[in-house]
C-alpha positions in Angstrom: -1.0 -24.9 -53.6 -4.4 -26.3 -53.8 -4.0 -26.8 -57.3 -1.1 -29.3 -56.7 -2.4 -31.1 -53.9 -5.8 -31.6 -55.8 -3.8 -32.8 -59.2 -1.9 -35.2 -56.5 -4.9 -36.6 -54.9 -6.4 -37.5 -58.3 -2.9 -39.0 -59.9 -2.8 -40.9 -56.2 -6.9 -42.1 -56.9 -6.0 -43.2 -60.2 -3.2 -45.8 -58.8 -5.1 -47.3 -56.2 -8.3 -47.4 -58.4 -5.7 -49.3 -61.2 -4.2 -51.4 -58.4 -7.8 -51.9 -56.5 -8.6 -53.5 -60.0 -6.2 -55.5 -60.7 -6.3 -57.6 -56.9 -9.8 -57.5 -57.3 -9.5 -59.5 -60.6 -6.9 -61.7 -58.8 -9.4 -62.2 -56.0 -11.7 -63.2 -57.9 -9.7 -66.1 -59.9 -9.0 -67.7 -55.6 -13.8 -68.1 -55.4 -12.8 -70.9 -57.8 -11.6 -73.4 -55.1 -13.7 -74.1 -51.9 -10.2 -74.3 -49.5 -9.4 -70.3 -50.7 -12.9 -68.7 -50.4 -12.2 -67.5 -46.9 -8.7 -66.0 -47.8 -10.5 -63.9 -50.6 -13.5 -62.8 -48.9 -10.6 -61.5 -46.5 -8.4 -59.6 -49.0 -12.0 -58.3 -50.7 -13.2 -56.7 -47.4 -8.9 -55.3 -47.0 -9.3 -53.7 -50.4 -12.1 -51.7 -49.6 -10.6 -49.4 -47.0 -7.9 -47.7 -49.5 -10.2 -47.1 -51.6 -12.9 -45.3 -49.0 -9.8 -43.6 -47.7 -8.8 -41.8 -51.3 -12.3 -41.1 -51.8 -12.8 -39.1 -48.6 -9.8 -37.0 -49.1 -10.4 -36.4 -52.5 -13.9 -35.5 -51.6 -12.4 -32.7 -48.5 -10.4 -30.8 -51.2 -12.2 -30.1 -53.9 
């Protein structure tokens, strides 16, 4: 049982690390113009919290 929720937590770690990634790449491309630099700063300090999230569970089963 632990076996299978630790191989879940790191397949589920892996997506959100893949898709924290790829908006943070996006993100990055909306500093360009002066009118979007709020609306990414915003979506940069929303991406964080998934991440922390996975990383704390991960870090309570193994």
């Amino acid at each position: 049982m632990i076996e299978l929720l630790n191989l879940s937590i790191n397949e589920a770690l892996a997506r959100t690390l893949m898709t924290a990634s790829t908006v943070f790449v996006a993100v990055l491309a909306l500093f360009a113009g002066p009118v979007l630099h709020s609306v990414s700063v915003a979506m940069l300090w929303g991406l964080r919290r998934p991440l922390f999230l996975d990383l704390e569970r991960r870090r309570g089963l193994v």
